[in-house]
ROKOL-231193 format. One record per residue: residue in one letter; x negated, y negated, z of N, C-alpha, C in turn. Coordinates in steps of 0.2 Angstrom, whole numbers, plus 5000, padded with zeros to 4 digits. Layout:
<atoms>
AXYZXYZXYZ
...
</atoms>
This chain:
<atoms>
X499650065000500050005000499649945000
X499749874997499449814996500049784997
X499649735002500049675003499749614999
X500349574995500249514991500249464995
X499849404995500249354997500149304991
X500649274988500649204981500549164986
X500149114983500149064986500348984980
X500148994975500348944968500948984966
X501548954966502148954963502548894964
X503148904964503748854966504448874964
X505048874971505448904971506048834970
X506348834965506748804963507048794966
X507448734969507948724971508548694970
X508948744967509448704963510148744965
X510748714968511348734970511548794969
X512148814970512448864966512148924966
X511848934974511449004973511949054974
X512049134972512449164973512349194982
X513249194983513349234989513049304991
X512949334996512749414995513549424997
X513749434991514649484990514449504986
X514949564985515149594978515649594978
X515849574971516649594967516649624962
X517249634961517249664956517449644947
X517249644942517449594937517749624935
X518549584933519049604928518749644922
X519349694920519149754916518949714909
X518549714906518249694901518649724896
X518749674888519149714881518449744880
X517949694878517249724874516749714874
X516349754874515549724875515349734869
X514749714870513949694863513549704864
X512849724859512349754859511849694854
X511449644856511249604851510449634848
X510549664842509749704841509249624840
X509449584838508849514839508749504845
X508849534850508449534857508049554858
X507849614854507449664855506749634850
X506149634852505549624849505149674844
X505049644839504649704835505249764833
X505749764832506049834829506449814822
X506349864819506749844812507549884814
X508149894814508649894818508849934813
X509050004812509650044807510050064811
X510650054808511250054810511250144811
X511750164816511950244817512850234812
X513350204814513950154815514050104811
X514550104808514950064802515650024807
X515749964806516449924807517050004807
X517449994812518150064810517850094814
X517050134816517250184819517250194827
X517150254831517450264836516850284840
X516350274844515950284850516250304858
X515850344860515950364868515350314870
X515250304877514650264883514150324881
X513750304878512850344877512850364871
X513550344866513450374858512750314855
X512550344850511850314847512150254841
X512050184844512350144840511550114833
X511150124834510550114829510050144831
X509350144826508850144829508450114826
X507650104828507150094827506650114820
X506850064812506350124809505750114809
X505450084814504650094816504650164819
X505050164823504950224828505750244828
X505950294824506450324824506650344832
X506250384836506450394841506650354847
X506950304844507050244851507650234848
X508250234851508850244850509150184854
X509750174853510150124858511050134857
X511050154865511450184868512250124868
X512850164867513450104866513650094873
X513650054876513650034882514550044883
X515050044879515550054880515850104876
X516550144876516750194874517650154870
X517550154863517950124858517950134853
X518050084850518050064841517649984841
X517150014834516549964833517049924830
X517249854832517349784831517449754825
X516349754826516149704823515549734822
X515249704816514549704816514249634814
X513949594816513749524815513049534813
X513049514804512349504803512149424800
X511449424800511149354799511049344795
X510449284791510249274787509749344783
X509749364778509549424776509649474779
X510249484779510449524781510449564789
X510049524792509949564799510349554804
X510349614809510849654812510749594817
X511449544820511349504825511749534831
X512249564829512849584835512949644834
X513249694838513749774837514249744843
X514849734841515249734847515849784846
X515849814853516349884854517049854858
X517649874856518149854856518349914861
X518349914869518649954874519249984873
X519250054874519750084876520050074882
X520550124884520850084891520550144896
X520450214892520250254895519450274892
X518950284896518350274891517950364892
X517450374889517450434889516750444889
X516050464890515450484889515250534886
X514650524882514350594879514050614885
X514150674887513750714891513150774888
X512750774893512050794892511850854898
X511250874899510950934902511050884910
X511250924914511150884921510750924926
X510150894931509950934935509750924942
X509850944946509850934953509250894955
X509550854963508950794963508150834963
X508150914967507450924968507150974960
X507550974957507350984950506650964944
X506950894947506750844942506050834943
X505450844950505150834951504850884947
X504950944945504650994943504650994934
X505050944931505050934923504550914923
X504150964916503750944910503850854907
X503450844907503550784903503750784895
X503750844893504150864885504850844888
X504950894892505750874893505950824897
X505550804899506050734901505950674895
X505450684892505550644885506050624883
X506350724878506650704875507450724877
X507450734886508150694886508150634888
X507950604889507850514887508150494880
X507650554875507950514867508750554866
X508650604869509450614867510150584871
X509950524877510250504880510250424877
X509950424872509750354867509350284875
X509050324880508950264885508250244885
X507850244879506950214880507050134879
X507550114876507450024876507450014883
X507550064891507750034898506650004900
X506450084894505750054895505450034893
X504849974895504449924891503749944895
X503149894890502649914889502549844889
X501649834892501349784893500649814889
X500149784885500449704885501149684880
X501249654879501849614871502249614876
X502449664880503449664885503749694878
X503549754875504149764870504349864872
X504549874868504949934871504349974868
X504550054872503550084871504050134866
X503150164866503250204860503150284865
X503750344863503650384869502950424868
X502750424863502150444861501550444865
X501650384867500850344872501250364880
X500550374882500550414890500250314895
X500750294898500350244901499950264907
X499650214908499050204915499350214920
X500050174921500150174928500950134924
X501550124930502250124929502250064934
X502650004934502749944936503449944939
X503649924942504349934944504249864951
X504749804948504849744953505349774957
X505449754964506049774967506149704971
X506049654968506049584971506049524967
X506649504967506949434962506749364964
X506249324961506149254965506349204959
X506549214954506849174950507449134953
X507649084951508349024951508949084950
X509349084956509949124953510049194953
X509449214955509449294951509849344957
X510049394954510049454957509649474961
X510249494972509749524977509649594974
X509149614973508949684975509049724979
X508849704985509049724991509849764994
X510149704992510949684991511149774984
X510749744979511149784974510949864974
X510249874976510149954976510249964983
X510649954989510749964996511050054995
X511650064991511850134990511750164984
X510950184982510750184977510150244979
X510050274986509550294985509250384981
X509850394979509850464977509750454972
X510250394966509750394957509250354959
X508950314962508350304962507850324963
X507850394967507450414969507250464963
X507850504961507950544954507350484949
X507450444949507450384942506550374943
X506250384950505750384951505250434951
X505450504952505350554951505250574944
X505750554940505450564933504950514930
X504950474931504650404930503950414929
X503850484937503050474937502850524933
X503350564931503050634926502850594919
X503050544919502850514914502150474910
X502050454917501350434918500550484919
X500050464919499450494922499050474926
X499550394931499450364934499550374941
X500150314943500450304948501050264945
X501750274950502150204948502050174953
X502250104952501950064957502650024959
X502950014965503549974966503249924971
X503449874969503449814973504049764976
X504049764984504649754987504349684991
X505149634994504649584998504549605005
X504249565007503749575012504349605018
X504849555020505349585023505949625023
X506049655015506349705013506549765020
X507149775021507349825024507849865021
X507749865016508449905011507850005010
X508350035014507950115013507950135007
X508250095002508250134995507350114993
X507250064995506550044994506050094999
X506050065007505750085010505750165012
X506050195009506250285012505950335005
X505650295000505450324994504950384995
X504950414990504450464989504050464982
X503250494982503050484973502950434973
X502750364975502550304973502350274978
X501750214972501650194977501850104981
X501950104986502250034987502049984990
X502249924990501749854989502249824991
X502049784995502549714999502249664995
X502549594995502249544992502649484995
X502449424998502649345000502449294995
X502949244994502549194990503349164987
X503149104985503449084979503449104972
X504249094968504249104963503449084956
X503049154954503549184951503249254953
X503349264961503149314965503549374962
X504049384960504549454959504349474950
X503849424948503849434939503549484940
X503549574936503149614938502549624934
X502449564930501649544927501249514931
X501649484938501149444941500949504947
X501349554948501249614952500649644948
X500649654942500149694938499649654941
X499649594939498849544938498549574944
X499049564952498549574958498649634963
X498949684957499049754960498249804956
X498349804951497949844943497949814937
X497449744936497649704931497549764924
X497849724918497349764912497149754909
X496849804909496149794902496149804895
X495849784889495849794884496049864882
X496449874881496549944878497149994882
X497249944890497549974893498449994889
X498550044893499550024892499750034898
X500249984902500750034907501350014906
X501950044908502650034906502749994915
X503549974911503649954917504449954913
X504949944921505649984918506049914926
X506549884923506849844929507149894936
X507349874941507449914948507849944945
X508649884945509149924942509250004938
X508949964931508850054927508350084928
X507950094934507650164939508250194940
X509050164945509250204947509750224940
X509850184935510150204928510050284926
X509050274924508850344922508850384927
X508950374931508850424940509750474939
X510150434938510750424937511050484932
X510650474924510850504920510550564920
X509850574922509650664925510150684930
X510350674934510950684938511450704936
X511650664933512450684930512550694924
X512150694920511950694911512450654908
X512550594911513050544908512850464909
X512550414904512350364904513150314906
X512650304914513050254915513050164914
X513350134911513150064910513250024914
X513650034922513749984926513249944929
X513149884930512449844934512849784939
X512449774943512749724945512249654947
X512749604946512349534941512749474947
X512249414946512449374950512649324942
X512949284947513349234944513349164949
X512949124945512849034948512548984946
X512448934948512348874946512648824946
X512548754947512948704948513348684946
X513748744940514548714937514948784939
X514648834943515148884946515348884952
X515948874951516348864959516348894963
X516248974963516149044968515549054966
X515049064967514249094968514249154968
X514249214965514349264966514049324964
X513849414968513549464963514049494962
X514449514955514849544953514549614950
X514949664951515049714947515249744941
X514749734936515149734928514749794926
X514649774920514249824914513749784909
X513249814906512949804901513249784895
X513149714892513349684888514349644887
X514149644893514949624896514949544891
X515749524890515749454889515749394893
X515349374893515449324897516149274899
X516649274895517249254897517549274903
X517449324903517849414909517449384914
X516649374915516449374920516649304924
X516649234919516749184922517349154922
X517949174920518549174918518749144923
X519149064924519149024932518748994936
X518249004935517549004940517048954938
X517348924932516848864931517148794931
X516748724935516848664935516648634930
X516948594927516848534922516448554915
X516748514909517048534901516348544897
X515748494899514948524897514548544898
X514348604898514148654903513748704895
X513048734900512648754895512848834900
X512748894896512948964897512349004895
X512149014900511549044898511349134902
X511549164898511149244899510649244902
X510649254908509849264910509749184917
X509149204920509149154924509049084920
X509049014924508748944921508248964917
X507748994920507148984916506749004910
X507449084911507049134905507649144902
X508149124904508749154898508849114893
X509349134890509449134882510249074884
X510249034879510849024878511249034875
X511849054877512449074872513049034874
X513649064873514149034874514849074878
X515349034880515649074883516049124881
X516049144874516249204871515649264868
X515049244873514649274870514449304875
X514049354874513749424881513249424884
X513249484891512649474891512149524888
X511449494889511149524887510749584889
X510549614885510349694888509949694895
X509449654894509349644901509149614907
X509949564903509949524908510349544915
X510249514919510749534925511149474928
X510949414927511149354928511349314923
X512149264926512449224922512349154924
X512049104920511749034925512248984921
X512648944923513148874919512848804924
X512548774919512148724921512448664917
X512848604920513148554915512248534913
X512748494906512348464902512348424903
X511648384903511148314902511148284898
X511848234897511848184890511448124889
X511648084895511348034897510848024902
X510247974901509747984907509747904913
X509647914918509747874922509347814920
X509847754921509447694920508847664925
X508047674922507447664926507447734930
X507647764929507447874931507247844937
X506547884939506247874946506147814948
X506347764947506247674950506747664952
X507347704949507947664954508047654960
X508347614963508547604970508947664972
X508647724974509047774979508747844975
X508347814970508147894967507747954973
X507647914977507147974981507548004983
X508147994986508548054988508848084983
X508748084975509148114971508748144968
X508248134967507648154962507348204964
X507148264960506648344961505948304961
X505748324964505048324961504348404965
X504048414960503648464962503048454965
X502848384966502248354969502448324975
X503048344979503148294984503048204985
X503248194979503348124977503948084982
X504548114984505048094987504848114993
X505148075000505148125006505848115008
X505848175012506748175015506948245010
X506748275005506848314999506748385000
X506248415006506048475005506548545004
X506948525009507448575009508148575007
X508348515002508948495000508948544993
X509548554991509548574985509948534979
X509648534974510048484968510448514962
X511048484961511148494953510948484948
X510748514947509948524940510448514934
X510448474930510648474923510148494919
X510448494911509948524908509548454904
X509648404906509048344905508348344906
X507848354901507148354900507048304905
X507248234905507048174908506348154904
X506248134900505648144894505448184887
X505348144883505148184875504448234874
X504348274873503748294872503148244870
X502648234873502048184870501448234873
X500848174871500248214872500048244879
X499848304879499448354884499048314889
X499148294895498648244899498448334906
X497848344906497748384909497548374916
X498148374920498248344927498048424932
X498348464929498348534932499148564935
X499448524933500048544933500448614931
X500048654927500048724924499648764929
X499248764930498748794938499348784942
X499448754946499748744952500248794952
X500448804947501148864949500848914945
X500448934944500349014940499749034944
X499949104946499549154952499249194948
X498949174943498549234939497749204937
X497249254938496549224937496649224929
X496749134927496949144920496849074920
X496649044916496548974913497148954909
X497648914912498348904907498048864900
X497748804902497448754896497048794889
X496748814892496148824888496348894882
X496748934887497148994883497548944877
X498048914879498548894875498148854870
X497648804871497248774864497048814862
X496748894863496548944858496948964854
X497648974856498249014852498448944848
X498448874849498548834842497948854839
X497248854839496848864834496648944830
X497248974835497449054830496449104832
X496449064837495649114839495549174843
X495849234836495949274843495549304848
X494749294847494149314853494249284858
X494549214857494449184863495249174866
X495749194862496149224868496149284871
X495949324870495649394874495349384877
X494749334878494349334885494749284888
X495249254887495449224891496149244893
X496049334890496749374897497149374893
X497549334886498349344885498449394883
X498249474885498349534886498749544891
X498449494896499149504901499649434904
X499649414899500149374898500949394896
X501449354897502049354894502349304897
X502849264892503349194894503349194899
X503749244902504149244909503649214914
X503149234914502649204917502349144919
X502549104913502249034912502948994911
X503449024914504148994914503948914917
X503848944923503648904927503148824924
X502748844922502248814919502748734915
X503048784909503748734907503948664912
X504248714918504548684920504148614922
X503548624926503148574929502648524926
X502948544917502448504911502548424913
X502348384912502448304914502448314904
X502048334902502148334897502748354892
X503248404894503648424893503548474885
X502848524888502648564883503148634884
X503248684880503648744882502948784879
X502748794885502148834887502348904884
X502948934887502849014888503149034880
X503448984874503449004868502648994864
X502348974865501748954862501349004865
X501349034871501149124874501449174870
X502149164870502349224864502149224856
X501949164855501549174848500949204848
X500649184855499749204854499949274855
X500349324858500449374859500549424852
X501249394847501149404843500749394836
X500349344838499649344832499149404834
X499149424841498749474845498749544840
X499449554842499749624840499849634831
X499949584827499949574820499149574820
X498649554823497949574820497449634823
X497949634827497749714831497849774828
</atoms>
């Protein structure tokens, strides 16, 4: 066991954090599957508009890698199919029955599992369509079942704005997670590695077996599980390890169990235009209307899949994402205050991350989606260090990824970079650079000349 302690981050404080309840959310008409969420896959359809799926039927695949399938998260009739420009696949949306039904599969007892070959737990994986639940470091893209990784990543702690308690969500969970952990490590020739916070008292974490476990304090972006990598078993050129979110540990723990994929997750929902703050119990690619339906205040409002920092915007007839777990409604920023920080009273109203204000520390604010500033030049104060806990040079990497040098991003780590990580960074730019898109390019030019 390693204890972490972060010390550069910063925890966001903005309204609307969710309560630790659960409810439960109105029965959904339909869910969606968006393949442009997915990184690096060319998307072949399984499924035509008209026809009929069960919960785990195979809605496309991969033809880079044919054996990476993607499971229909409901049991219906295919909708819709929504494609883009040149034809690419942007939506699959499944039209719910009232009565829904699963493919079922080989099931095996909790103390069974321990004793599977890694062939067969492969390939009931691929016939249960569930390898999109794992991903691989470096890029953050789904692995290839092919590759044996070093070691298996598993956060079990949320420090992002808004997110999902883990604690809270896998509390009666310990039997598919443990199942979900136990095959996990057949998979490896490492270790898996779970990372809890420091105070965590939830036995679905602390009572584990087959792994190894890591407490960790700090500010966000303590629960990222790349910043667990960097100060657990950073990697090295050539390394791979997988990493899979808490929830779908006990997902795949779940389906060797029962040999039936189940899509239910449970998601917070908040932000300073939601009236109840809330963790509710839905499913994978649910719509956001069902979830929010009543629960939001005032007419201009940004809908964002995913926490503030790292979601995706959509709209409120649009879904969520495959792996998202959190729903954030932040009104919009149309207009900027006349003289911003000089006005008369702005210190009680004004964020700031440098302690510029006092009387601020522990207040929370309604954060709108206003920049407060236009992109301009780079002034290199250190404002990107200050919140990123990783031995990595934010400046000097990101002026190598504009000059496309890929030697001198490799020695400068972006191996084990990814956005999420530099979300942060974003937020605290004076400059008002978006750091963690300009990481995902140098990632991409990496892997295209690799």
């Amino acid at each position: 066991m390693a204890d972490i302690q972060i010390k550069k981050g910063h925890d966001i404080r903005i309204t609307g954090v969710p309560k630790r309840e659960i409810l439960k959310t109105p029965t959904s008409k339909c869910v969606a599957i968006r393949p442009v969420d997915f990184r690096n896959i060319k998307p072949k359809l399984y499924v035509k508009e008209g026809d009929t799926v069960k919960i785990g039927s195979p809605l496309f695949f991969d033809k880079k890698n044919p054996t990476v399938t993607w499971a229909s998260p409901g049991c219906g009739t295919i909708s819709e199919i929504k494609y883009g420009p040149r034809r690419v696949i942007e939506q699959i949306v499944v039209q719910l029955d009232t009565q829904e039904e699963a493919v079922a599969h080989t099931t095996y007892a909790p103390g069974e599992i321990s004793s599977l070959n890694r062939i067969i737990i492969t390939e009931s994986i691929q016939q249960g369509n569930l390898w999109p639940f794992i991903r691989q470091r470096p890029f953050n893209k789904i692995v290839n079942p092919e590759d044996t990784p070093r070691d298996i990543f598993i956060s079990g702690i949320n420090t992002a704005p808004l997110t999902v308690d883990l604690d809270l969500t896998l509390s009666d969970k310990q039997v598919p997670f443990q199942a979900g952990i136990n095959m996990l490590r057949q998979l490896t020739s490492g270790s898996v590695h779970l990372t809890i916070g420091k105070n965590s008292t939830c036995e679905t974490f602390t009572a584990l077996q087959n792994v190894e476990l890591h407490r960790i304090t700090g500010p966000h972006p303590a629960g990222n599980v790349g910043i667990q990598i960097h100060h657990i078993r950073p990697l090295k050129p050539g390394d791979i390890v997988w990493t899979v979110q808490a929830q779908h540990v006990a997902t795949l723990g779940n389906f060797f169990l029962t040999g039936k994929f189940d899509p239910t997750i449970l998601i917070s929902v908040g932000g300073p235009s939601v009236e109840n703050p809330i963790h509710l119990k839905t499913r994978i690619g649910v719509q956001l209307e069902t979830i929010l339906k009543h629960n939001v205040v005032g007419k201009n409002n940004r809908f964002i899949s995913g926490n503030p920092l790292t979601g995706t915007e959509t709209e409120l007839d649009g879904f969520l994402g495959y792996y998202d777990t959190t729903v954030s409604v932040i009104p919009e920023g149309r207009e900027r205050k006349f003289l911003g920080m000089l006005a008369p009273g702005s210190s009680k109203s004004q964020y700031s991350l440098s302690k510029t204000f006092l009387g601020t520390k522990n207040r929370k604010f309604p954060f709108t989606t206003l920049q407060n500033g236009s992109i301009r030049a780079i002034v290199p104060i250190g404002a990107w260090e200050s919140v990123l806990p990783m031995n990595i040079l934010p400046n000097p990497l990101y002026r190598a990824i504009l000059a496309r040098d890929i030697d001198e991003m490799e020695k400068l780590g972006i191996i084990e970079c990814d956005e999420e990580d530099f979300a942060l960074c974003t937020f605290a730019c004076p400059s008002k650079i978006n750091v963690g898109t300009v990481i995902r390019q140098g990632l991409e030019l990496m892997e295209k000349e690799g």
